[in-house]
C-alpha positions in Angstrom: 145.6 140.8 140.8 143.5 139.6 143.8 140.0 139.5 143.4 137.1 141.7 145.0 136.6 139.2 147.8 140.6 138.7 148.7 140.9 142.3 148.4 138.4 142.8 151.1 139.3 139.7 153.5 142.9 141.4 153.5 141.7 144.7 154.6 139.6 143.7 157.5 142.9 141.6 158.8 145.0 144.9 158.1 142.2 146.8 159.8 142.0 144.2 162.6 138.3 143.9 162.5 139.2 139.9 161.9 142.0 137.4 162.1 143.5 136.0 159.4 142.4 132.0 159.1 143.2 129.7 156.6 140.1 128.1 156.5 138.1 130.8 155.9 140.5 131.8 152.7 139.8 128.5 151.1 136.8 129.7 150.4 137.2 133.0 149.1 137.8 132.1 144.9 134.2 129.8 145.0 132.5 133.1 146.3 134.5 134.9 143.9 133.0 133.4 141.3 129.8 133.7 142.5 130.5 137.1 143.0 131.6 138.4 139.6 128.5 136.1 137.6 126.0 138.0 139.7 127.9 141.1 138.6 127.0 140.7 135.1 123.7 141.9 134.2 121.7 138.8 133.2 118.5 139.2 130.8 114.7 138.4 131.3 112.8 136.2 129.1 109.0 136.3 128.4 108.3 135.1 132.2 110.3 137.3 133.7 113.1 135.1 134.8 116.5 135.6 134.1 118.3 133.9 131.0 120.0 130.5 132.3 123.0 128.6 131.0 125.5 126.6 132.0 127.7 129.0 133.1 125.0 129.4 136.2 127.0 128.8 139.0 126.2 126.5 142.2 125.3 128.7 145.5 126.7 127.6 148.3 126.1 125.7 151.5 127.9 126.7 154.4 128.3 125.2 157.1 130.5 124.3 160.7 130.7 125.0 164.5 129.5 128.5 166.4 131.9 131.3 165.8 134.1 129.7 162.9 133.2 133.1 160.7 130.5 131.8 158.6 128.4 134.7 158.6 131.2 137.0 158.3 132.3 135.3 155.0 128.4 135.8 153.9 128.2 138.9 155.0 131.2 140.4 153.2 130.1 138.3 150.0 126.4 139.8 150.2 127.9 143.4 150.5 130.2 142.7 147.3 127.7 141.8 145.2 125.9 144.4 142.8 122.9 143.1 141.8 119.5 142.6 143.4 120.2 140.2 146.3 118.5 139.9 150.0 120.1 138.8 153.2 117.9 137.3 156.1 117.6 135.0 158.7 116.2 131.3 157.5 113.4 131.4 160.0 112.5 135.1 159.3 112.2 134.4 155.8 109.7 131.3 155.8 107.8 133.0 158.6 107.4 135.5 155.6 106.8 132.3 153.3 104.0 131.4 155.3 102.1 134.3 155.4 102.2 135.0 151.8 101.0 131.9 151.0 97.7 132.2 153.6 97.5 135.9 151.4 97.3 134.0 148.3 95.3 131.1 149.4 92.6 133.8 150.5 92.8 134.8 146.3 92.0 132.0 145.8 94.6 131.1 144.0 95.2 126.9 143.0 98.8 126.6 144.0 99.2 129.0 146.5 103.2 128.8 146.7 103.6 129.6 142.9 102.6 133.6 143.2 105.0 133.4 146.5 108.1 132.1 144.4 107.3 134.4 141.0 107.5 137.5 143.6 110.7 136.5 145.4 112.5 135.6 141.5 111.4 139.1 140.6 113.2 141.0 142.9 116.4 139.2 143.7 119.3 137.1 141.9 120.7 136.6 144.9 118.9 135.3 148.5 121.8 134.9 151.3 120.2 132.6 154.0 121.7 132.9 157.6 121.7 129.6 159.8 119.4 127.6 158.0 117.6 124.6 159.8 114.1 122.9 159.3 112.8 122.7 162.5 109.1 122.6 161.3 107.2 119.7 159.1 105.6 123.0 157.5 108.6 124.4 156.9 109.9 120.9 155.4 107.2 120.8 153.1 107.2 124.0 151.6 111.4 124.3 151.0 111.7 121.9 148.6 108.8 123.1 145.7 110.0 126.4 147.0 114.0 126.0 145.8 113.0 124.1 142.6 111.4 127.3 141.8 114.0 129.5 142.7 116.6 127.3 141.2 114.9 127.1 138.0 114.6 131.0 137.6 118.4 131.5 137.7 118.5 132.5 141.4 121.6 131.5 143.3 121.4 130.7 147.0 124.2 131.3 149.5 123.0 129.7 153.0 125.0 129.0 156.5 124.1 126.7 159.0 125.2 124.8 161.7 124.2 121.3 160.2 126.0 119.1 157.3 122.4 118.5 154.9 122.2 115.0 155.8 121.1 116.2 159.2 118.4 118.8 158.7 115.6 117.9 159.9 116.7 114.9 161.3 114.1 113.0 163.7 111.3 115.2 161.6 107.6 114.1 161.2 107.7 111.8 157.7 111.5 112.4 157.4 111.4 110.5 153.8 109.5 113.4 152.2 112.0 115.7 153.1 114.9 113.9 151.4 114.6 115.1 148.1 115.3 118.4 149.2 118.6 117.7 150.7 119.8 115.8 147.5 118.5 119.1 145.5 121.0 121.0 147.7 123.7 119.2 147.2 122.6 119.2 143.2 122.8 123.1 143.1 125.2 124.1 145.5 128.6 123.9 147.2 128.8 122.2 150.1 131.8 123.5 152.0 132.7 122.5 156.0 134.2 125.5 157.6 136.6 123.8 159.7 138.3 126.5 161.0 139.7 125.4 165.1 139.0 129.1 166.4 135.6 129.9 167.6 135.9 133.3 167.4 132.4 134.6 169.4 133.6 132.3 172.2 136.6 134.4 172.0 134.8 137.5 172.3 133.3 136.2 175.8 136.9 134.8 176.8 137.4 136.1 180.7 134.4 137.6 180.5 131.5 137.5 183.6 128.1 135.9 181.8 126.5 135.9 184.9 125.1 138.7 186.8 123.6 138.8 190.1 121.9 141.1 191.3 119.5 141.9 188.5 120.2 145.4 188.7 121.3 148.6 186.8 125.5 147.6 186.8 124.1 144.2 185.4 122.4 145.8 182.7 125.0 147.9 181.8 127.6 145.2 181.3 125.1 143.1 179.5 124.2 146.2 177.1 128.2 145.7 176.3 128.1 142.1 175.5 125.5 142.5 173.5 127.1 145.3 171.6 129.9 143.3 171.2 128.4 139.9 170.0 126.3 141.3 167.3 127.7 144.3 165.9 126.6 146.9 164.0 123.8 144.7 162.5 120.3 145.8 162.4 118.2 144.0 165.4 115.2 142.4 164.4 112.5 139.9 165.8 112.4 136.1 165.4 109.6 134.3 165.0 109.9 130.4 165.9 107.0 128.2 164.8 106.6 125.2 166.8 103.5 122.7 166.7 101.8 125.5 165.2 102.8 127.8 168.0 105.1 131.2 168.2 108.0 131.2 170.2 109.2 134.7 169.9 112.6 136.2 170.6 112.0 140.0 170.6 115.8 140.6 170.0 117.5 139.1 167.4 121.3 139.0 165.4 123.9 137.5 163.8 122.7 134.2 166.1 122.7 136.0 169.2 119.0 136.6 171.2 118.5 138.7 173.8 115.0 138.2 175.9 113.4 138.2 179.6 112.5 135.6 181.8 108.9 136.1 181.5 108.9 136.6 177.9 110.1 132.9 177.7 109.4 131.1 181.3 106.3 133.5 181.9 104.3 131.6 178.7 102.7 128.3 178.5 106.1 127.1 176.4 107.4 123.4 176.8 110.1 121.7 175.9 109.7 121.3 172.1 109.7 125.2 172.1 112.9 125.7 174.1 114.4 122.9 172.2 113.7 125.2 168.4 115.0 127.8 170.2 118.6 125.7 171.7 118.5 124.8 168.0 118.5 128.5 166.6 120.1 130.7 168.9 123.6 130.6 169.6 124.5 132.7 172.5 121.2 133.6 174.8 121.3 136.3 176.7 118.3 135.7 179.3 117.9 138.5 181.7 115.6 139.7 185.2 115.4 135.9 186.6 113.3 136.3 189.6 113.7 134.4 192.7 111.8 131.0 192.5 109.8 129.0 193.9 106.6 127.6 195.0 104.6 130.9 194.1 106.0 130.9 190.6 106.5 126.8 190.5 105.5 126.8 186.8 108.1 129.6 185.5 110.5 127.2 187.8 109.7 124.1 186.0 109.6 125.9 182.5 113.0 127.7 183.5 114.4 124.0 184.3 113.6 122.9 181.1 115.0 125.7 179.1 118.3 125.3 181.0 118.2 121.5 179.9 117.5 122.4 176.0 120.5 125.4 176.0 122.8 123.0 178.0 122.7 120.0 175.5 122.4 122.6 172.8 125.8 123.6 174.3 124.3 127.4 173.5 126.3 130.1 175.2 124.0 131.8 177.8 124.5 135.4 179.6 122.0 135.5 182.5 121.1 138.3 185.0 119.6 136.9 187.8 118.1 138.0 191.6 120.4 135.7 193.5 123.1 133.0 192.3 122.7 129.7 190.8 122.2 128.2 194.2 120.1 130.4 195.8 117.4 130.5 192.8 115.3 128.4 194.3 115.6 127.4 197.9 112.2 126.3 198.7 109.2 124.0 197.6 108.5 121.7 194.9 111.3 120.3 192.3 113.7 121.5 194.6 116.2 118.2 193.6 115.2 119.1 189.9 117.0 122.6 190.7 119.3 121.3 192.1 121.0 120.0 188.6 119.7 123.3 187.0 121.8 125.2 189.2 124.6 123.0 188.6 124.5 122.9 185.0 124.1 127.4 185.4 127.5 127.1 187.1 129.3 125.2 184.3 128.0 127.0 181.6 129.9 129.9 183.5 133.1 128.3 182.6 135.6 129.6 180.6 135.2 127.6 177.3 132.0 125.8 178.1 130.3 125.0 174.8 133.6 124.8 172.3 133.5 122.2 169.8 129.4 121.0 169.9 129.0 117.7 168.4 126.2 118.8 166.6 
C-alpha cells in the first residue's frame, strides 16, 4: 500500500498541479517516516518535553538549486503531519528569536535564550524551516545553543536551503565558532541534495516578458500575474533581513519570491552588504516603479547599480517595471560608464534561461 506522502505526490501529478520527477520521489519514504513518528502521540516528562528514544528520527536537511521543488516537498510533508508543527521562513523565525530574547533579557533572566527554547519545545514537535542561511554573526551565535535545545527536547527539524552545510556562513565573522553547528546538523539530520535537472519556477517564467517599460497600469497588471503565479496560494508576509545590525526589509514576501519598490530599497541609506543578504535570500525579485535616473537622484543611481551587481552574481531572477528601458535609465551625469554595465547586465537577465544552474 503506498504511504501518506506517495499517495499525495501521485495525486498532485494526476491533478497536474506538479510533474512527476524522480528526484523528488527519492525522497518521499525518509519523510515518510518522519511523517508517521510525528503521528504518534509522544508523552511529556516532568519538564515538559516529550519522551525520547532511539526510535527519534533524524529531520532533514534539504537542499539544491532554485526551483528543484524543495519547498513543495516540505510543504506537502508539513500539511501531512498531525501533530503540533510550525512552518516559517529561516529569517522570519530568528527575527522572532531575537526579540524574545531582548523580552527576556529585560526579566532579567541569566540565560536569556533558555525561556526562548522551553516556549518553542512547548508548542511544536515539528518546526519546518524554509531556505535556511546564516547571514548574520548574531544569527550564527544563537543557532547552535538554540538546536541543541531543540534537539534535546525530541523536536525534529525539517529545513531547505540553497547551500550544502559546509557552506553556511561561509566568509562569516569568527567562522570557527560556527562549525559546531554544522557538524550538529549533520549529527541530527538527513542531508539530502535534491538534484533534480528541472528548475521548475524558471519554467513558470519560460517566454515570459520580466521587463516592463513604461511603469504604468498594463505593467502592473502583468506583474500582479507573475506574482500570482510564482508564489501561489501561500500567505504573503514581511521579511525582515538583519544586516550589521540594520533592517533590510522586503514588505512582500513567499515561497522565496519578493516583491518591493524602488524607493523602498534604492530610496534608503542601504549598501552593498544589504543588497548582497538580500541576493542571498530572495530568489526571484520583483522590483517595480524605477524612475528615470540621474544626477538629481545620483545616490538611488549608485545604490540601484549596486543592487543590480548583488542579484546578477546572485544569479536571482528579477522582474522589473521601469520608466524607460535598460538603456535609457540613465542618460546623463555622474557614473554614467558605471550604468553602462548595469544596463547591460538588465538586458541579459531578460534572457530566456538567465540564472539556470547557479554555482552556489
Amino acid at each position: 500500500m503506498a504511504s501518506t506522502m506517495q499517495k499525495t505526490y501521485t495525486a498532485l501529478v494526476a491533478s497536474g498541479e506538479i510533474t512527476a520527477d524522480d528526484a523528488q520521489q527519492e525522497l518521499l519514504a525518509e519523510l515518510e517516516a518522519i511523517r508517521e513518528y510525528l503521528s504518534v502521540e509522544r508523552p511529556r516528562g516532568l519538564l515538559g518535553i516529550f519522551a525520547k528514544g532511539p526510535d527519534v528520527p533524524k529531520g532533514m536537511y534539504l537542499w539544491g538549486g532554485v526551483g528543484r521543488g524543495k519547498s513543495m516537498l516540505m510543504d506537502m510533508f508539513v500539511d501531512a503531519v498531525d501533530a503540533p508543527r510550525r512552518r516559517v521562513h529561516f529569517h522570519a523565525f530568528m527575527q522572532e528569536i531575537h526579540a524574545a530574547i531582548h523580552e527576556a533579557r529585560k526579566q532579567g533572566v541569566e540565560d536569556a535564550l533558555k525561556p526562548v527554547a522551553d516556549k518553542i519545545i512547548a508548542e511544536v514537535r515539528l518546526l519546518a524551516f524554509d531556505e535556511m542561511q546564516i547571514s548574520d554573526i548574531t544569527d550564527a551565535m544563537i543557532v547552535g545553543r538554540l538546536f541543541e535545545q531543540l534537539f534535546a527536547a525530541g523536536v525534529v527539524v525539517v529545513t531547505t536551503s540553497n547551500r550544502k552545510p559546509d557552506d553556511l556562513y561561509k566568509d562569516g565573522l569568527n567562522r570557527q565558532l560556527f562549525l559546531p553547528f554544522i557538524e550538529l546538523l549533520k549529527d541530527r539530520m538527513l542531508i539530502h541534495h535534491l538534484h533534480s535537472p528541472t528548475d521548475y519556477r524558471q519554467d513558470k517564467l519560460s517566454g515570459s516578458t520580466v521587463y516592463f517599460s513604461p511603469a504604468d497600469e498594463a505593467a502592473r497588471t502583468a506583474i500582479d500575474t507573475l506574482w500570482r503565479d510564482l508564489i501561489g496560494d501561500g500567505d504573503i508576509g514581511k521579511l525582515t533581513l538583519r544586516v550589521k545590525g540594520r533592517d533590510v526589509v522586503l514588505p512582500a514576501f513567499q515561497n522565496g519570491v519578493a516583491r518591493v519598490d524602488f524607493w523602498q530599497l534604492c530610496g534608503k541609506p542601504l549598501g552593498a552588504a544589504d543588497y548582497l543578504a538580500v541576493a542571498d535570500t530572495v530568489r526571484v525579485l520583483i522590483l517595480e516603479n524605477v524612475p528615470r535616473l540621474s544626477r538629481s537622484n545620483y545616490n538611488e543611481a549608485k545604490r540601484f547599480v549596486t543592487l543590480i551587481d548583488a542579484l546578477y552574481e546572485g544569479k536571482v531572477r528579477l522582474i522589473v517595471s521601469a520608466a524607460d528601458v535598460p538603456d535609457r535609465l540613465y542618460l546623463e551625469g555622474g557614473g554614467n560608464f558605471e550604468f553602462e554595465r548595469t544596463a547591460s547586465r538588465l538586458i541579459e537577465m531578460q534572457s530566456q534561461g538567465w540564472g539556470q544552474n547557479p554555482t552556489r
